[in-house]
DOVOKE-157659 format. One record per residue (C-alpha): x, y, z; residue in three letters; residue number from 1. Coordinates in nm, 2 decimals, m for minus. Layout:
<recs>
+--------+--------+--------+-------+-------+
|      X |      Y |      Z | torlo | kemar |
+--------+--------+--------+-------+-------+
|      X |      Y |      Z |   ala |   NUM |
...
+--------+--------+--------+-------+-------+
</recs>
This chain:
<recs>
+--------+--------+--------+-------+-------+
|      X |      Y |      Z | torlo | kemar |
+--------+--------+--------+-------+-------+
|   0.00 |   0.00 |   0.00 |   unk |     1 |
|   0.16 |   0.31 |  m0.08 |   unk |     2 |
|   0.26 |   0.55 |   0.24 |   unk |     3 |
|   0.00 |   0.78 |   0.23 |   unk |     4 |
|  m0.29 |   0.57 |   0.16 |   unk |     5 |
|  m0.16 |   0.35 |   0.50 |   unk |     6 |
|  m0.15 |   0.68 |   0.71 |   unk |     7 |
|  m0.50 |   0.78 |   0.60 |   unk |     8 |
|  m0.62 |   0.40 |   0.68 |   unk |     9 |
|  m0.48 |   0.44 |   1.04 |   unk |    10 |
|  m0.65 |   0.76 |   1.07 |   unk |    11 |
|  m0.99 |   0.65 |   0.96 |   unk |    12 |
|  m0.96 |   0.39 |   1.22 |   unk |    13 |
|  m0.85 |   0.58 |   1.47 |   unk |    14 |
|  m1.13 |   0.83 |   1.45 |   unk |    15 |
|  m1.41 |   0.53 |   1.38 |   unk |    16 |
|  m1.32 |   0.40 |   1.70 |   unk |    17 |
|  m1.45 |   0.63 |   1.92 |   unk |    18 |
|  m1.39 |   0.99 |   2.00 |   unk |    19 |
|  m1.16 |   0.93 |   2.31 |   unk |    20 |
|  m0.94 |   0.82 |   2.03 |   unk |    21 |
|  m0.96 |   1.05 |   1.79 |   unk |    22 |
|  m0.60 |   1.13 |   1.62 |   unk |    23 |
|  m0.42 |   1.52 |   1.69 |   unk |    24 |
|  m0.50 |   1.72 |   1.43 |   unk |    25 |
|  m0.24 |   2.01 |   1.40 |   unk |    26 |
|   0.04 |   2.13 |   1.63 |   unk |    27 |
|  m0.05 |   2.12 |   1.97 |   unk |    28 |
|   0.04 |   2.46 |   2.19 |   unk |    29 |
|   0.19 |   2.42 |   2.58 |   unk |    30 |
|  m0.05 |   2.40 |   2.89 |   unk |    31 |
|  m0.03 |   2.75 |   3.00 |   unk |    32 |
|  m0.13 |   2.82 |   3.40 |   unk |    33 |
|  m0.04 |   3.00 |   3.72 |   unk |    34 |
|   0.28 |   2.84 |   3.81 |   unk |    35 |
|   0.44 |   3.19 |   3.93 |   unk |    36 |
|   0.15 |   3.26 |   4.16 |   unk |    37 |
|   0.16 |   2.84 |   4.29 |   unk |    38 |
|   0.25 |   2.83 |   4.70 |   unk |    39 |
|   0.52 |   2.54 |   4.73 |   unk |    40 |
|   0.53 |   2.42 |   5.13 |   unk |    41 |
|   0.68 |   2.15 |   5.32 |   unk |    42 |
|   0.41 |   1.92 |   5.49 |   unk |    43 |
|   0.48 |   1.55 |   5.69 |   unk |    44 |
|   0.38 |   1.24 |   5.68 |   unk |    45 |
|   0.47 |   0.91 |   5.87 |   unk |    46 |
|   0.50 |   0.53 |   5.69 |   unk |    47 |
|   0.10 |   0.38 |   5.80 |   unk |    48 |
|   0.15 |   0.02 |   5.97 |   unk |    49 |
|  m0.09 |  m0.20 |   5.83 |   unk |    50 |
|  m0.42 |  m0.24 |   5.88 |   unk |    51 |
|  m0.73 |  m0.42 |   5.92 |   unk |    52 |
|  m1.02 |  m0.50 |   6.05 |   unk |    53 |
|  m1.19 |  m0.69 |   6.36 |   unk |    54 |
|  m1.26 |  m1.00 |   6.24 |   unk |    55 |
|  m1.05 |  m0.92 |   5.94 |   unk |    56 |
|  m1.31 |  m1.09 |   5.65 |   unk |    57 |
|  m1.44 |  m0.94 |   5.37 |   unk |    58 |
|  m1.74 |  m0.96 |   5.17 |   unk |    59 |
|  m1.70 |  m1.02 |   4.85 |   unk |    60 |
|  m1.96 |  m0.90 |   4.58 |   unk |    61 |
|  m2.02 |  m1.26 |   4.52 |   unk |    62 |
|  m2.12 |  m1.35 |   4.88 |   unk |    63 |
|  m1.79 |  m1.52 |   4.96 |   unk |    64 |
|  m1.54 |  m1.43 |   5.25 |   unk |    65 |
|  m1.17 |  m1.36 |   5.24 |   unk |    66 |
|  m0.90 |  m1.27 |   5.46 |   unk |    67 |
|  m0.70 |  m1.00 |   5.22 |   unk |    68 |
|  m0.38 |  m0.78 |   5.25 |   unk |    69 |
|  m0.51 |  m0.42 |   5.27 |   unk |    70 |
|  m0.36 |  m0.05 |   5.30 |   unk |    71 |
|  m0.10 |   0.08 |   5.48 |   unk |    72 |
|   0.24 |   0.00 |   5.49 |   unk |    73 |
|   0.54 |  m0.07 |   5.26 |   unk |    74 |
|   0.42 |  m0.28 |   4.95 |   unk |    75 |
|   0.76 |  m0.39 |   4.81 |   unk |    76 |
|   0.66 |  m0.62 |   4.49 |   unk |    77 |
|   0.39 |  m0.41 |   4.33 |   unk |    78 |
|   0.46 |  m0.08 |   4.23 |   unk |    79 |
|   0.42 |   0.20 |   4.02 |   unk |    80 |
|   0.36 |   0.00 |   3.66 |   unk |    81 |
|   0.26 |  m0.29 |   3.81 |   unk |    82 |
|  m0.07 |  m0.45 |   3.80 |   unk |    83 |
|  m0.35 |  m0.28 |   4.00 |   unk |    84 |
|  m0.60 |  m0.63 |   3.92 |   unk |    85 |
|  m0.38 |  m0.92 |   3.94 |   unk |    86 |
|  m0.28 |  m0.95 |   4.30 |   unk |    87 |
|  m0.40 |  m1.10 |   4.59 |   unk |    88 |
|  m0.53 |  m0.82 |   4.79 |   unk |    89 |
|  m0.81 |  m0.57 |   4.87 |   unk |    90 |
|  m0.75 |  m0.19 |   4.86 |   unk |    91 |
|  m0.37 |  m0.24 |   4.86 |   unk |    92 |
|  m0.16 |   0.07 |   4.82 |   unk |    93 |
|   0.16 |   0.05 |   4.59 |   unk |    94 |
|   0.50 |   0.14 |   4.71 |   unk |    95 |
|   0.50 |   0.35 |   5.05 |   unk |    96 |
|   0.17 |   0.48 |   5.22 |   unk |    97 |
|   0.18 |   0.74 |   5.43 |   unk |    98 |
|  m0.04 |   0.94 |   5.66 |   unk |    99 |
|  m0.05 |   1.25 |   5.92 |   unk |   100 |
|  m0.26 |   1.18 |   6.26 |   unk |   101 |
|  m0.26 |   1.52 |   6.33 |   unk |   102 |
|  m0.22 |   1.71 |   6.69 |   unk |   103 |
|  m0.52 |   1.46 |   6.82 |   unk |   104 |
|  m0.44 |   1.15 |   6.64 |   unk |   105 |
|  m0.74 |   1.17 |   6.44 |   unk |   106 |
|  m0.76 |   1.09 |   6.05 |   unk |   107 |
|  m1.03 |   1.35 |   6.00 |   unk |   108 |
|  m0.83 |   1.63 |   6.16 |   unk |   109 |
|  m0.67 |   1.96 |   6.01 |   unk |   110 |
|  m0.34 |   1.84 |   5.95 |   unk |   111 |
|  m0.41 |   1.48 |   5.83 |   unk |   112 |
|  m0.64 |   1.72 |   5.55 |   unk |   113 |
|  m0.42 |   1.94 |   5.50 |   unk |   114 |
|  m0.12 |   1.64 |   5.40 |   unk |   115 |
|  m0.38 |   1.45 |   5.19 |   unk |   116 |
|  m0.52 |   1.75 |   5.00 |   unk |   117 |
|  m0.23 |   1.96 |   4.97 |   unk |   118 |
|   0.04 |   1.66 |   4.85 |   unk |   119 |
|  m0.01 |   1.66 |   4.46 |   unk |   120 |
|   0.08 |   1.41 |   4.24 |   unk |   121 |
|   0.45 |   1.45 |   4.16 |   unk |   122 |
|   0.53 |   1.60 |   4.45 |   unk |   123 |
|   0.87 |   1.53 |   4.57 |   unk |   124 |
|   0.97 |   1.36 |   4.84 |   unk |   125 |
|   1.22 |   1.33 |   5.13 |   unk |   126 |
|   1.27 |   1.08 |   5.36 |   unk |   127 |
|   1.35 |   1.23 |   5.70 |   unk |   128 |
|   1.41 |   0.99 |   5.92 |   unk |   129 |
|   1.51 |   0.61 |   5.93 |   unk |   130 |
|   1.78 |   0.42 |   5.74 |   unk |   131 |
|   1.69 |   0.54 |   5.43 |   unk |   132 |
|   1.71 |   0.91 |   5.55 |   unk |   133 |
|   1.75 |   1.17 |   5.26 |   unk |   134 |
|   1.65 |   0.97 |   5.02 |   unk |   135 |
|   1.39 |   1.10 |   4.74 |   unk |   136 |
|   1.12 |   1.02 |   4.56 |   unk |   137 |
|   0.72 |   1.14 |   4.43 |   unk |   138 |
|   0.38 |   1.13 |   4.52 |   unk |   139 |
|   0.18 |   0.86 |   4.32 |   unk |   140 |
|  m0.16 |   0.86 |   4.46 |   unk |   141 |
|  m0.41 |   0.95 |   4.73 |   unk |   142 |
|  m0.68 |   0.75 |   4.89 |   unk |   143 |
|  m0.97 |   0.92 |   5.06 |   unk |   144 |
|  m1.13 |   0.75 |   5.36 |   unk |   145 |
|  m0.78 |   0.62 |   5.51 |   unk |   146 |
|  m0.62 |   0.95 |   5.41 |   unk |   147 |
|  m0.32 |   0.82 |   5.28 |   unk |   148 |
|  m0.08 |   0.95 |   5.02 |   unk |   149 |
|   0.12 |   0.72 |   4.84 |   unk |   150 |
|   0.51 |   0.80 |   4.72 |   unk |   151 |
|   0.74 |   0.57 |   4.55 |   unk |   152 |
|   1.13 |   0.58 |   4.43 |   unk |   153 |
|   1.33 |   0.55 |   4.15 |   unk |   154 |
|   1.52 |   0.28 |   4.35 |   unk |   155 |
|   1.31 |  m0.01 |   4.47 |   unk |   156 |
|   1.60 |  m0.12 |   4.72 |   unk |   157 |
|   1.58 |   0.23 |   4.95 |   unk |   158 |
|   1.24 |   0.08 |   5.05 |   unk |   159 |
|   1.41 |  m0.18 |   5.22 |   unk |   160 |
|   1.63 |   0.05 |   5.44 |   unk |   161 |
|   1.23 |   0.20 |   5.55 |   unk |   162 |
|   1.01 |   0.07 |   5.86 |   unk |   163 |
|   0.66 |   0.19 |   5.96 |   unk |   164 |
|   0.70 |   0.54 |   6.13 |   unk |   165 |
|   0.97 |   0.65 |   5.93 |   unk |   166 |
|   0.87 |   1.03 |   5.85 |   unk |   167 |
|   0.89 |   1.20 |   5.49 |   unk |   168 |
|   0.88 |   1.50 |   5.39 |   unk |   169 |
|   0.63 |   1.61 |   5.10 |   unk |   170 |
|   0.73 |   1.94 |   4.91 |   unk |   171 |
|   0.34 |   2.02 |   4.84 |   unk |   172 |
|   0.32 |   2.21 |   4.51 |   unk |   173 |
|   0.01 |   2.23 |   4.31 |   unk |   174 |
|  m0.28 |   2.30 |   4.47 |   unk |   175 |
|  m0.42 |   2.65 |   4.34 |   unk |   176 |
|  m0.35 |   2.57 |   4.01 |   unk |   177 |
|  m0.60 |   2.77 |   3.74 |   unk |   178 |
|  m0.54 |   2.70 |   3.35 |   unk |   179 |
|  m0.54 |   2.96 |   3.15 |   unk |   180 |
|  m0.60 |   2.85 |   2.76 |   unk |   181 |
|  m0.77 |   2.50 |   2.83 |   unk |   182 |
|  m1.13 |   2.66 |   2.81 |   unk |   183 |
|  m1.32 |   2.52 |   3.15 |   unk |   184 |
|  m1.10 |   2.24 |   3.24 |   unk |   185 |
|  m0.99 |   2.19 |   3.61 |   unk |   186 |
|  m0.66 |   2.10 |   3.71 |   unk |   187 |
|  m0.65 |   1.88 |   4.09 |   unk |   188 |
|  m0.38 |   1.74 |   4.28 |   unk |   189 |
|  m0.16 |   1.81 |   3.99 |   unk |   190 |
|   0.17 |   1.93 |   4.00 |   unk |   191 |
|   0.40 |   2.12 |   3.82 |   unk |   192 |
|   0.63 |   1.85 |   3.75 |   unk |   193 |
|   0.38 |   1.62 |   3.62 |   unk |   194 |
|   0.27 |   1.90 |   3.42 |   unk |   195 |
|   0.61 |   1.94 |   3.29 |   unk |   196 |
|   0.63 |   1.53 |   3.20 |   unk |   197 |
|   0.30 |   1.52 |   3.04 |   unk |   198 |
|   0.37 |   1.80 |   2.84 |   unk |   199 |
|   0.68 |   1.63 |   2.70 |   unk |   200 |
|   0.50 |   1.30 |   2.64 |   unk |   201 |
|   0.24 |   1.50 |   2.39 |   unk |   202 |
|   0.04 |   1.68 |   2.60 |   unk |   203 |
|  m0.13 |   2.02 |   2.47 |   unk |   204 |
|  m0.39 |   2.21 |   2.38 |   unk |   205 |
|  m0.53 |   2.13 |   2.02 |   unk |   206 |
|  m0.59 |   2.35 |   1.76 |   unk |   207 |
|  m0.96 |   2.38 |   1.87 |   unk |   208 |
|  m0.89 |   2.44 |   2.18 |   unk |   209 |
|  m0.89 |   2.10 |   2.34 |   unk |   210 |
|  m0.68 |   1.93 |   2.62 |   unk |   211 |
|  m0.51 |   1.65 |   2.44 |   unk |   212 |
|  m0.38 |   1.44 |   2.61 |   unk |   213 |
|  m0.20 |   1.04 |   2.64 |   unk |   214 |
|  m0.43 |   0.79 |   2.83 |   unk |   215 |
|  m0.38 |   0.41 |   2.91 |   unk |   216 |
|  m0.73 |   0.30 |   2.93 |   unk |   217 |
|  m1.07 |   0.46 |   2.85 |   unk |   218 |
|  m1.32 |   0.42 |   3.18 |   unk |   219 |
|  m1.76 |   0.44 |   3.11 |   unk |   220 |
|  m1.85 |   0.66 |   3.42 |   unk |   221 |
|  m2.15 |   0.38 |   3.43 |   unk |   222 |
|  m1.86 |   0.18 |   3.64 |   unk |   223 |
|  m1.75 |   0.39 |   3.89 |   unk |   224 |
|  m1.84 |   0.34 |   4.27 |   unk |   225 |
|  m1.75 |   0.44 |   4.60 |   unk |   226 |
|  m1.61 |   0.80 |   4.64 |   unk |   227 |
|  m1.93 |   0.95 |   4.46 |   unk |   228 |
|  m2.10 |   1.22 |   4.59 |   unk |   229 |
|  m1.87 |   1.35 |   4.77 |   unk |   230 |
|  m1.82 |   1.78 |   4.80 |   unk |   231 |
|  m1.49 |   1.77 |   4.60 |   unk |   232 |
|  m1.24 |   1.60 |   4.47 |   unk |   233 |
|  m0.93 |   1.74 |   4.55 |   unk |   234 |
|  m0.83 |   1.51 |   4.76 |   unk |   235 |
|  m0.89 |   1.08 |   4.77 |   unk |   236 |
|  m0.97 |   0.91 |   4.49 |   unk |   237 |
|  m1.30 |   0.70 |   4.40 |   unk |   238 |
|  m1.35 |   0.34 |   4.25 |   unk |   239 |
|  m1.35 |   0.12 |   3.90 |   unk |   240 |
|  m1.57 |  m0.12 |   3.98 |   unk |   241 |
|  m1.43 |  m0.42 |   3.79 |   unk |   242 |
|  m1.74 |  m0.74 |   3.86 |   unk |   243 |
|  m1.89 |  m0.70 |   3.51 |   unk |   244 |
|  m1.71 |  m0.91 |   3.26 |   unk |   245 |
|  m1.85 |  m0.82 |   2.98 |   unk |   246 |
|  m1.70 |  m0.39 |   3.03 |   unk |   247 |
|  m1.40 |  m0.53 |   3.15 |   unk |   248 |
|  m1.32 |  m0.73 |   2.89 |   unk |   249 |
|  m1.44 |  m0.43 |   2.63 |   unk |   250 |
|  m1.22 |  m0.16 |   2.79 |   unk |   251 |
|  m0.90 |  m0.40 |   2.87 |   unk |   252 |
|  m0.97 |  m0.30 |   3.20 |   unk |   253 |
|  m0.81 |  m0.66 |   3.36 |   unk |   254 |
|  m0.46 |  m0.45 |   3.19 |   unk |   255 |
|  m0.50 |  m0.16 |   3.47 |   unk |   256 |
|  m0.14 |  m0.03 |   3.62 |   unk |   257 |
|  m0.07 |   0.13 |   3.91 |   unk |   258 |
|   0.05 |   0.48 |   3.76 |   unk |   259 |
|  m0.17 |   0.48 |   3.47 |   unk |   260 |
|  m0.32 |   0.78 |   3.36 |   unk |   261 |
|  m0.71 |   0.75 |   3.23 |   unk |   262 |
|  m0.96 |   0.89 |   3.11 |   unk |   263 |
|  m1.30 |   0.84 |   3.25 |   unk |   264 |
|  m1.58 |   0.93 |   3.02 |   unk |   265 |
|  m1.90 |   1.12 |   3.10 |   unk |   266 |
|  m1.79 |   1.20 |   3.45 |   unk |   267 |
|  m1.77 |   1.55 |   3.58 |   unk |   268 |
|  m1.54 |   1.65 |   3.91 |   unk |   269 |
|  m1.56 |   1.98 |   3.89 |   unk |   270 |
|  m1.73 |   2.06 |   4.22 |   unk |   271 |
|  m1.76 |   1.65 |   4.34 |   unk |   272 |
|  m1.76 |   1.35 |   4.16 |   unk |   273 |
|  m2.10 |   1.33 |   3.90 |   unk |   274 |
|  m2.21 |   1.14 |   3.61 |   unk |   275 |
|  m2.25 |   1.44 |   3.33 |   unk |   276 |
|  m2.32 |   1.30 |   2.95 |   unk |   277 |
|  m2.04 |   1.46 |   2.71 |   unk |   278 |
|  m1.78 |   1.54 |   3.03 |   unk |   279 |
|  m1.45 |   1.42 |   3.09 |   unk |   280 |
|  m1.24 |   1.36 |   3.35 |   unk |   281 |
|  m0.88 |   1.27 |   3.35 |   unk |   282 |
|  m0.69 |   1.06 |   3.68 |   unk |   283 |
|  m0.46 |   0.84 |   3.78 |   unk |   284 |
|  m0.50 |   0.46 |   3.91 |   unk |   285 |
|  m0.36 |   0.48 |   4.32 |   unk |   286 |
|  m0.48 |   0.18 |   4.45 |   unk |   287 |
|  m0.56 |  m0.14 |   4.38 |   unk |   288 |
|  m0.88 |  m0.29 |   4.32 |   unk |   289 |
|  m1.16 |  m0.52 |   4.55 |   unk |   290 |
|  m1.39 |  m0.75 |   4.61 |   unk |   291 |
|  m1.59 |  m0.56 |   4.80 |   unk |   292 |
|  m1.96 |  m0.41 |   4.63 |   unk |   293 |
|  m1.92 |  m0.07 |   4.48 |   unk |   294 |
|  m1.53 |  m0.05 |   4.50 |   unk |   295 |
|  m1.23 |  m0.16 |   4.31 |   unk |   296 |
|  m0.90 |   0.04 |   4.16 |   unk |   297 |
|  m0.90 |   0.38 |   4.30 |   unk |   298 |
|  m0.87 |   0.71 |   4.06 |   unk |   299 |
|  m0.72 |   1.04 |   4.20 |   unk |   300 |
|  m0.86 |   1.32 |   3.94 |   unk |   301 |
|  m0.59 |   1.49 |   3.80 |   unk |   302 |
|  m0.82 |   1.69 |   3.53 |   unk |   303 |
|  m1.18 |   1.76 |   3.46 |   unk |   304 |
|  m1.41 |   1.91 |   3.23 |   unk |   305 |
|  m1.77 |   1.96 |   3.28 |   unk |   306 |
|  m1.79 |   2.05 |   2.88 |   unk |   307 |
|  m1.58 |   1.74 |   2.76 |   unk |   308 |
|  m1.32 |   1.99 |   2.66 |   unk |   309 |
|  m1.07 |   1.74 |   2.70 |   unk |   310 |
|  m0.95 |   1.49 |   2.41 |   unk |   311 |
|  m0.77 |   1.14 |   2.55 |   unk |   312 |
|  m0.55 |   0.93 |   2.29 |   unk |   313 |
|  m0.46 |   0.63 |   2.38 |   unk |   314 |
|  m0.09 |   0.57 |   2.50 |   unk |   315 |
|   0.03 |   0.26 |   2.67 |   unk |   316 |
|   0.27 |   0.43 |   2.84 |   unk |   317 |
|   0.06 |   0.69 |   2.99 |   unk |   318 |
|   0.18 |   0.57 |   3.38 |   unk |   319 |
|   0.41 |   0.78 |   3.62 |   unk |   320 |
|   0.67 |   0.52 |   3.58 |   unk |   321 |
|   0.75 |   0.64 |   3.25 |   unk |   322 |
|   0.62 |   1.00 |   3.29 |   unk |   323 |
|   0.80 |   1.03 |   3.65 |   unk |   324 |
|   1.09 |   0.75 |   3.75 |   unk |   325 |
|   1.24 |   0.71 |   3.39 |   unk |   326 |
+--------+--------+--------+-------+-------+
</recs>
């Protein structure tokens, strides 16, 4: 086939397959926001133990019982890139998880909000104390209920140096961030360095004015669960429920990465987490998924549009290990 009838196959494919895959069309121009006006301050975590319940079952959507691995802790074989479906655990949480019990050792209080909400995906990190004391790495995800932020580093072996209660330092940079040339799409929990590796990994804004951007998988909002309804979502995540077989085998979804950036389609997070027809919302996969009703992988919302003004191309590696540790 000669060369340009092959290109203009791939494109007719490309843009019969949906419009989450529709192909650039024209240069793309840089992301511009705020970045000189964006606050940058130091805020604390400690490494969680691990936790779990009293009996520690749990009911799976099929009506069966399991005892499970769970959050907290240091998860040493999956990390960022590695499967968030094919594991043997519940809610687990890749790499390092940390938390801040505030002044009254309470989840809910000030500082434990101010650590989950203000730590951005991105963010670097410093260990402060511990074997493994000045060593640095990023912010991969948030999970709302335990109030955990997740970090991992670009060498798996520091986290063997690390023990539960080990402090780290988060350099919180991010939050207050306002496009200015992406029409009404919201930027959350993102940073500027992520900003910076997207950006070189294709991201832009299209000639009509359009967040492009690269995307692992392609989420229905039909499917997501827990986290829903609540008042924002600039901190947490909320859930990919995974137990029809049928959408998971249609999206790939049984190929989901801790890391991956995705796109979830009619869903709106501009003030809470919605179904909206024709929005888009953009995240990243930070824990991994469940067997319990209404939950599964967990998706921190990185960007949203309540117009759909955002335009996701596929790209397998859309994950923070390539955008972040590589």
């Amino acid at each position: 086939m000669h060369k340009s009838l092959l290109i203009q196959s791939l494109l007719t494919v490309l843009l019969l397959s949906g419009s989450h895959l529709t192909a650039r069309q024209g240069p793309l121009t840089a992301v511009e926001y705020n970045k000189d006006y964006l606050v940058r301050m130091a805020v604390v975590g400690r490494i969680a133990e691990a936790r779990l319940s009293n009996p520690p079952y749990r009911l799976g959507a099929d009506g069966n019982v399991r005892i499970l691995p769970a959050t907290g802790s240091i998860t040493y074989n999956f990390r960022t890139g590695d499967s968030a479906v094919n594991l043997a655990g519940d809610h687990v949480e890749p790499a390092v998880t940390l938390y801040n019990p505030g002044s009254t050792n309470d989840r809910s209080s000030g500082e434990s909000r101010g650590f989950n909400v203000l730590s951005c995906i991105g963010n670097e990190v410093r260990v402060l104390s511990g074997d493994a004391a000045g060593a640095r790495g990023y912010v991969i995800g948030k999970h709302g209920g335990s109030e955990h932020v997740m970090v991992d580093f670009t060498d798996g072996e520091v986290l063997n140096l690390m023990s539960p209660g080990d402090r780290m330092q988060v350099y919180a940079y991010g939050v207050g961030m306002e496009l200015l040339n992406a029409g009404d799409v919201k930027a959350m929990s993102m940073s500027p360095r992520l900003m910076e590796a997207l950006t070189e990994a294709g991201m832009g804004i299209s000639q009509d004015g359009k967040l492009h951007i690269g995307v692992a998988l392609v989420i229905p909002a039909k499917i997501m669960g827990s986290g829903l309804g609540a008042s924002h979502a600039y901190s947490g995540d909320y859930d990919i429920q995974l137990f029809d077989r049928e959408v998971v085998k249609k999206y790939g979804l049984d190929q989901m990465r801790f890391g991956d950036i995705v796109a979830i389609m009619d869903a709106d997070h501009s003030y809470g987490r919605i179904y909206k027809t024709g929005a888009v919302t953009i995240g990243v996969i930070t824990h991994s998924g469940s067997i319990i009703a209404g939950h599964g992988p967990g998706v921190t919302t990185l960007f949203t549009s309540s117009s759909g003004n955002i335009e996701p191309v596929i790209d397998p590696r859309a994950n923070l290990k390539y955008l972040l540790f590589e």
